[in-house]
C-alpha positions as CSV (number, residue, x, y, z in Angstrom):
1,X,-8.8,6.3,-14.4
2,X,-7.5,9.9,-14.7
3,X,-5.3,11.6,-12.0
4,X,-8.2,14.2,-11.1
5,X,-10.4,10.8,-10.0
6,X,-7.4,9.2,-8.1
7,X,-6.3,12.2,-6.0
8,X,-10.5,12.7,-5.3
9,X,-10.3,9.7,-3.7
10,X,-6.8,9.5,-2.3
11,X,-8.2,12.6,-0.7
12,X,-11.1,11.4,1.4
13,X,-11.5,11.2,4.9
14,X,-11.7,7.4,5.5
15,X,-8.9,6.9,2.7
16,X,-6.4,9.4,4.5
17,X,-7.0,7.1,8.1
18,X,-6.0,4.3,6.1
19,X,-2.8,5.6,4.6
20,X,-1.5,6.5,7.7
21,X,-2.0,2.9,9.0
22,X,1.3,0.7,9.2
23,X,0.7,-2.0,7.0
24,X,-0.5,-3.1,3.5
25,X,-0.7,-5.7,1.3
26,X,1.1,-5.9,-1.8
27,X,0.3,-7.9,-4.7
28,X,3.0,-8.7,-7.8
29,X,3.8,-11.1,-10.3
30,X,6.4,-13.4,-9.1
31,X,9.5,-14.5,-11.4
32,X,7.9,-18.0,-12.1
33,X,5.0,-16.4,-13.1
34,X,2.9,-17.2,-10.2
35,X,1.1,-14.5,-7.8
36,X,2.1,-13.1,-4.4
37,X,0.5,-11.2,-1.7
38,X,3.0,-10.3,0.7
39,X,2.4,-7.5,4.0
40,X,4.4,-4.4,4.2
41,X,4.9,-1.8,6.2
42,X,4.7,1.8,4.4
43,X,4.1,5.6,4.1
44,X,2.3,7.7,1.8
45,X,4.0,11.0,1.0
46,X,0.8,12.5,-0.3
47,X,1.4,11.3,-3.8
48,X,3.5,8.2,-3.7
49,X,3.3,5.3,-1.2
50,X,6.8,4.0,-0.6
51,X,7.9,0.5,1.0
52,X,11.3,-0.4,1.8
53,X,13.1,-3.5,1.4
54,X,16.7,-5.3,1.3
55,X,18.9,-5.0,-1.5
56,X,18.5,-9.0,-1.9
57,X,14.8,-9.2,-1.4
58,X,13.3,-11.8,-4.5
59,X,10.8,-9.2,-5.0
60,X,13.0,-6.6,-6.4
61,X,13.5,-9.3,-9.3
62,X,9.9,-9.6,-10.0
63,X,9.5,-5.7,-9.7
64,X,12.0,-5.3,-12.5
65,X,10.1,-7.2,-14.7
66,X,7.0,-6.5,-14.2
67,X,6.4,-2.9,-12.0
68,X,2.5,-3.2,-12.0
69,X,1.3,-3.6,-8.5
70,X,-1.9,-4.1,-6.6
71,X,-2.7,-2.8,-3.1
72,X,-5.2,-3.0,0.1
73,X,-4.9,-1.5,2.8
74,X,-7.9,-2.5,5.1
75,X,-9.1,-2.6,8.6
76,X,-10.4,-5.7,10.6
77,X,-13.7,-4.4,11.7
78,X,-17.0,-5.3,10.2
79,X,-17.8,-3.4,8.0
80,X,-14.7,-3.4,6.9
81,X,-12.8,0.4,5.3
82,X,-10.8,-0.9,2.2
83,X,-8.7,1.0,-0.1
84,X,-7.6,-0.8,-3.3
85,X,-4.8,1.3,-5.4
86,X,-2.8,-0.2,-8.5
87,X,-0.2,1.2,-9.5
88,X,3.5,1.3,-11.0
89,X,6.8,0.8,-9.8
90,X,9.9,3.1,-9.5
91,X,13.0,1.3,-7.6
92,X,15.4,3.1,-5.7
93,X,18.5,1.5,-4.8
94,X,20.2,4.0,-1.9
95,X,23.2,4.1,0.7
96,X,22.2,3.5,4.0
97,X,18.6,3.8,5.9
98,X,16.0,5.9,3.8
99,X,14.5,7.9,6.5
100,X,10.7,6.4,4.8
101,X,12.2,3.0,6.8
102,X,12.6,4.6,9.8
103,X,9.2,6.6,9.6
104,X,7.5,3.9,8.8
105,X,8.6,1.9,11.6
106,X,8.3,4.8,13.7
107,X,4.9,3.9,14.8
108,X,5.2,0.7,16.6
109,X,5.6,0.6,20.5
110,X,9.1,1.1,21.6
111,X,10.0,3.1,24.4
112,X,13.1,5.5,23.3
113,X,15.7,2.4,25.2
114,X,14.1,0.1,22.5
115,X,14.2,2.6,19.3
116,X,17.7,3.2,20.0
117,X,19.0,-0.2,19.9
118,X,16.7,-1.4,17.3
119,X,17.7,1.7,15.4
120,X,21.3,0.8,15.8
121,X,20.5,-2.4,14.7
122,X,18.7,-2.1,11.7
123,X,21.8,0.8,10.7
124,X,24.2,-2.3,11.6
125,X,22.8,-4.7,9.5
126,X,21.8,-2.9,6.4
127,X,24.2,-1.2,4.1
128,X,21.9,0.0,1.8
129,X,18.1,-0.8,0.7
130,X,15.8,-0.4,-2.5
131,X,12.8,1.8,-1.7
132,X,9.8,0.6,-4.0
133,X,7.7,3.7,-4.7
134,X,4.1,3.5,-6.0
135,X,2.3,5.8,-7.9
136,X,-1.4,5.1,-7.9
137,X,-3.1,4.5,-11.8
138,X,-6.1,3.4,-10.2
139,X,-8.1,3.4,-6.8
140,X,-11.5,2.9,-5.5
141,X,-12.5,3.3,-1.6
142,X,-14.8,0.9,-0.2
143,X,-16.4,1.7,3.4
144,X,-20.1,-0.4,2.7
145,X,-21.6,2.8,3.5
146,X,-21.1,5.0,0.4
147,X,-19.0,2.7,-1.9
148,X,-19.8,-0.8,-2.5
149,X,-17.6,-3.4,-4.3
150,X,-18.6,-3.2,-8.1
151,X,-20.3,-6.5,-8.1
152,X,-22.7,-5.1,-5.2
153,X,-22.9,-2.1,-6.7
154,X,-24.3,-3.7,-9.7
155,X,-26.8,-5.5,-7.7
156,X,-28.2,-2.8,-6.0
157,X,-28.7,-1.1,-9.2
158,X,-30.5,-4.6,-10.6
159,X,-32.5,-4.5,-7.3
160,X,-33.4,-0.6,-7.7
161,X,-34.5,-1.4,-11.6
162,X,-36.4,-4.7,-10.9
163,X,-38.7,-2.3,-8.1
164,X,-38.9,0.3,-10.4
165,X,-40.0,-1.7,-13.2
């Protein structure tokens, strides 16, 4: 998939809403070899989506290995808006709180008493993370209104033939 076709997509409506939503799943290659799926909070800088973990996280091991990623970020009504990326790896080991982290976390209810003091706690406990950013090689948005998984897809087009025939 070229870079013109990922941005198209990164670029529609329903994909924008679900970038800006707190949580994804991330999918990797654990170091035994087996899979994981694990949730994440995020942020999308309009190119990159970028996660932020601890220094000692056993993902960061995996991610060194092997930096290819899969993603969804979905909602949970029916139908369901999914966006599916792939993509690779960069890790970046910093100093203190990358302000992604605190964006990120930004979004969930605190009144300013409760951001404070989990702010201070989070710059108390951490000296440093790794934040994992993601450039998209490959994404497809499905909203089963315009875009269909591929299977359906293909179906539908078997359907449409079979009629025609």
């Amino acid at each position: 998939m070229n870079q013109n076709e990922i941005t198209e997509i990164l670029n529609r409506p329903i994909s924008r809403e679900l970038l800006g939503r707190d949580l994804l799943r991330m999918a990797y290659v654990a170091k035994d070899g087996t899979p994981r799926n694990i949730p994440i909070a995020f942020t999308w800088n309009g190119s990159q989506i970028v996660v932020c973990t601890t220094k000692n996280a056993p993902k960061l091991h995996s991610l060194r290995h092997n930096p290819e990623v899969a993603l969804t970020i979905d909602t949970e009504v029916h139908p369901p808006k999914i966006l599916l990326l792939r993509g690779r790896v960069e890790l970046d080991v910093v100093d203190g709180i990358p302000e992604e982290y605190l964006q990120m976390n930004g979004s969930y209810e605190m009144t300013p008493e409760q951001r404070v003091e989990w702010e201070a706690e989070v710059r108390s406990l951490y000296d440093g993370m790794v934040r994992i950013v993601i450039t998209p090689t490959w994404a497809k948005l499905i909203d089963f209104e315009n875009t269909l998984p591929s299977a359906v897809e293909e179906l539908v087009r078997q359907r449409a033939e079979r009629q025609n025939a």
